[in-house]
N, C-alpha and C positions, 0 to 999 in steps of 0.2 A: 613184685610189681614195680616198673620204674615210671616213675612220671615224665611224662614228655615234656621238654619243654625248646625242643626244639629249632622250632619257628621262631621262639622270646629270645631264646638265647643269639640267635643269628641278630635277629632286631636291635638288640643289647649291645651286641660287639658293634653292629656297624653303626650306631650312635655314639660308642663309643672313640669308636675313630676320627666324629665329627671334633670332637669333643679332645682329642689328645693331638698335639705336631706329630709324636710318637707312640705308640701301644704296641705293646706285647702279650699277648694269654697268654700266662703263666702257666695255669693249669685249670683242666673243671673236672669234677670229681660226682660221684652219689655219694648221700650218704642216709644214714635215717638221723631225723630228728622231730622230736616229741612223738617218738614212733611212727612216723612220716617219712616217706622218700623223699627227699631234699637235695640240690645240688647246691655246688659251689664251683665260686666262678673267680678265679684272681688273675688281675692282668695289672700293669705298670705302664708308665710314661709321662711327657712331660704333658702339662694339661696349656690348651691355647692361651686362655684367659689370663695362666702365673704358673708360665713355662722353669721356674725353679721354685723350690727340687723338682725332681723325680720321684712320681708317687706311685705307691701299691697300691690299689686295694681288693679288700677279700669283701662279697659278698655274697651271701645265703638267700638261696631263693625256697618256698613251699607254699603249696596250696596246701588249706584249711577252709574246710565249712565254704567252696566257694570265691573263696579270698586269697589272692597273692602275697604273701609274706616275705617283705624284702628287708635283708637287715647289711648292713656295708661297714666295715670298719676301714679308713684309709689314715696313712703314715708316709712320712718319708721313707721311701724306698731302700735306702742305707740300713735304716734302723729298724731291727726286730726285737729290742729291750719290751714293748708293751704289747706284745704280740699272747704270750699266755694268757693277759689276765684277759684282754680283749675276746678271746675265742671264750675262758669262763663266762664273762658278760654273755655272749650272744647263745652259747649254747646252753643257759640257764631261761633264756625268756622262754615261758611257755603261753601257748592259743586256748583259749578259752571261748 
């Protein structure tokens, strides 16, 4: 079973665009987490507000019990040095 979230995800990106001079979608992916179909969603660019750097970010979307679970880890776009530990952190929170 995949979870739709198809409508959110359009909504998503194009706030995102509000939101960046530049964006790119990296990539969106399924995945299961805490035995959940879950997506992920990574895209880049410079952001309006504080146009340097150039930022990634990766965020995890899933419904639980009713509720949207959104977790975002963002970095400078160059640097993937805190990118492991970052993914342990998020793929260790579990829904209660």
């Amino acid at each position: 079973m995949r979870i739709l979230i198809i409508e959110p995800e359009l909504a998503i990106i194009n706030e995102l665009e509000n939101q960046f001079t530049s964006s790119k979608q990296e990539s969106l992916r399924y995945f299961k987490w805490n035995n959940l179909e879950a997506a992920e969603l990574i895209y880049s660019g410079n952001m309006v507000a504080v146009p340097d750097p150039k930022i990634r970010c990766t965020q995890w979307y899933c419904f639980y019990k009713s509720r949207m679970y959104v977790v975002t880890y963002v970095a400078d776009a160059s640097d993937t040095k805190h990118w492991e530990v970052a993914k342990k952190i998020m793929s260790s929170i579990v829904f209660k």
